[in-house]
N, C-alpha and C positions, 0 to 999 in steps of 0.2 A: 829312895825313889829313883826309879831310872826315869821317868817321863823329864824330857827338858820343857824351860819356860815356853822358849816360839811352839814349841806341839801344844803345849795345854793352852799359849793365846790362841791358838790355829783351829783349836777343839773349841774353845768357848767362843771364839767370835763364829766360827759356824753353828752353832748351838741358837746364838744370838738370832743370826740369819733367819736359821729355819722358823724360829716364835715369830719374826718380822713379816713370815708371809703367810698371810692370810688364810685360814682354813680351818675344820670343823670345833678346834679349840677354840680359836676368836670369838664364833659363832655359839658357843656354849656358854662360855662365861657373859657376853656382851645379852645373851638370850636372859639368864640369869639374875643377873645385876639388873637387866630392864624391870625385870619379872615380879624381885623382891629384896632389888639393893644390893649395897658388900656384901652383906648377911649371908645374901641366899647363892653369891659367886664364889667365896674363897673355899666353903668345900670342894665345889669344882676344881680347883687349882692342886686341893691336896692329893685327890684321884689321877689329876694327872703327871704331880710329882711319884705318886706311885710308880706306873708306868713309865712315864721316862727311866726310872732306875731300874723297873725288871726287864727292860731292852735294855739297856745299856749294858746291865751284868750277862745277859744271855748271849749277848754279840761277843762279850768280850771275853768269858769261858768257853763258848761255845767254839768259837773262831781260834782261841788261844788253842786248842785241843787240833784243829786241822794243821795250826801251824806247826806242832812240835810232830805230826804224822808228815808232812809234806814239804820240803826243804826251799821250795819255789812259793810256798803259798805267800810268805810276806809282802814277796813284790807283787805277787798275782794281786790280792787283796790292796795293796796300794795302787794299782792301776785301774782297778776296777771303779774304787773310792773314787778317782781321776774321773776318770769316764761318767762315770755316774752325776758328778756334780756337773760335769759340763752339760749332761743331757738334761740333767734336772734342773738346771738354769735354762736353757731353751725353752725348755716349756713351759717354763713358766713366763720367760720373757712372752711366749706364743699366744699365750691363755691371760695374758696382764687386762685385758677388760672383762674377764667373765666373773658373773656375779657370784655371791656365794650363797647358797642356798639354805634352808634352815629345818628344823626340826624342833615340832614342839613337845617330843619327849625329856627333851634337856631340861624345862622347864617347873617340872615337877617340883613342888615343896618341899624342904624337911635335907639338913644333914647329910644322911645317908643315901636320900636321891641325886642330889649333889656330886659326895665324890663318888657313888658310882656313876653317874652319866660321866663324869670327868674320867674315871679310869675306863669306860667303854671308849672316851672317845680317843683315848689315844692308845691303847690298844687296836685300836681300830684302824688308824688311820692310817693312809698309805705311807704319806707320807715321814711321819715316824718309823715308821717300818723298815722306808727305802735307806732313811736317816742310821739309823742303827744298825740292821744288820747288814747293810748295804757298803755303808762310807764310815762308818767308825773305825773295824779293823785297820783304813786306810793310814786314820791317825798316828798310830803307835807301832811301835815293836811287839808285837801281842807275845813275839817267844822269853821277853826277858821282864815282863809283869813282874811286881810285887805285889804281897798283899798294901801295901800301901798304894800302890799304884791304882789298883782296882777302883778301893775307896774314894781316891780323888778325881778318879772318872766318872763313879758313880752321882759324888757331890758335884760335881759342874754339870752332870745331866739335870738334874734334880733342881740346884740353885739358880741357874739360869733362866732356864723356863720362868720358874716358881716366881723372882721378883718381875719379870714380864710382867705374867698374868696378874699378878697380884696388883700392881699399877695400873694396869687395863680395869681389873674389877674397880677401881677405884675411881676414875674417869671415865666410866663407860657413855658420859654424855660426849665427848669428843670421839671417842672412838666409836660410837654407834655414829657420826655425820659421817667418819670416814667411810663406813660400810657401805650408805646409804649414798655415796660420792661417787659415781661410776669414774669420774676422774681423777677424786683421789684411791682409787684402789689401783686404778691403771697406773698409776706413777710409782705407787709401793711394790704393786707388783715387778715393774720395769725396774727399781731400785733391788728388791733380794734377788733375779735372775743375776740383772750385773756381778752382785754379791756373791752368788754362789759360784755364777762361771768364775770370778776371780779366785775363791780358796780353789775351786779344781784346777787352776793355773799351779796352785801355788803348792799342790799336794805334794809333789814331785821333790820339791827343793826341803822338807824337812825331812 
């Protein structure tokens, strides 16, 4: 494996981050679990284990392929990742009281309604989105990947999230007061902005 320890802490504690702020995941699982218990949340969790890993491999093939075309992309793509966190902590520090809204298609019964609502929702989401194909390249050396390397990208996409949510399914009675907290979401929110501008401080130095 070329990936060093500080990159893969630097990956998973931003990993961490992004599950920390609140958004249509929350809102799925917390919908869920209200709806019809652990039962009816942990498929959700598995839908969006899914997705986190088909971003995570698409960014990291996808992106590895511009970098062996283009001799500048590594740093291009590490500054970008820079940039990126720092904006994407502003606004969220910007937006730390706005409620989060809900959808009662997540809700649906059964298994299969489950992890697909879970794999629409983060497929979906911007924010995943921005996360992956946006600020992942920024992680790593995408030109000197192993097939090992992949793999252990892949699993702290996946494993991260996955015990998050799976905790949350589990106490969705505290984490539904925080929702329903305009003060505690305002404080969580001002906590992952902090969060995230600090990794985009810190993208530079690995």
């Amino acid at each position: 494996m070329t990936i060093s320890a500080p990159e893969a802490a630097l990956y998973a504690g931003a990993l961490l981050i992004l599950f920390l702020t609140p958004g249509p995941v929350w809102l799925g699982l917390i919908a869920r679990a209200m709806s019809g218990g652990f039962a009816a949340a942990w498929p959700l969790t598995l839908g969006v284990v899914v997705g986190d890993v088909l971003w995570s491999l698409l960014a990291v093939l996808g992106m590895a392929w511009v970098v062996d075309q283009f001799s500048m992309a590594m740093l291009a793509m590490k500054g970008i990742a820079c940039v990126t966190f720092l904006i994407m902590g502003t606004l969220v520090l910007r937006a730390a009281g706005t409620e989060i809204g809900g959808d009662s298609r997540l809700t649906r019964p059964g298994f299969a309604a489950g992890f697909l609502a879970g794999l629409a929702v983060i497929l979906a989401n911007p924010k995943a989105i921005l996360f992956y194909m946006g600020m992942l390249p920024g992680f790593f050396d995408l030109g000197v990947l192993t097939i090992a390397d992949v793999v252990a990208i892949a699993l702290m996409s996946a494993l991260v999230p996955l015990v998050g949510n799976l905790i949350m399914a589990g106490f969705v009675g505290p984490a539904t007061r925080l929702l329903k907290s305009p003060r505690a979401v305002r404080r969580m929110n001002i906590a992952a902005g902090c969060l995230l501008i600090g990794v985009g401080l810190g993208i530079p130095f690995f």
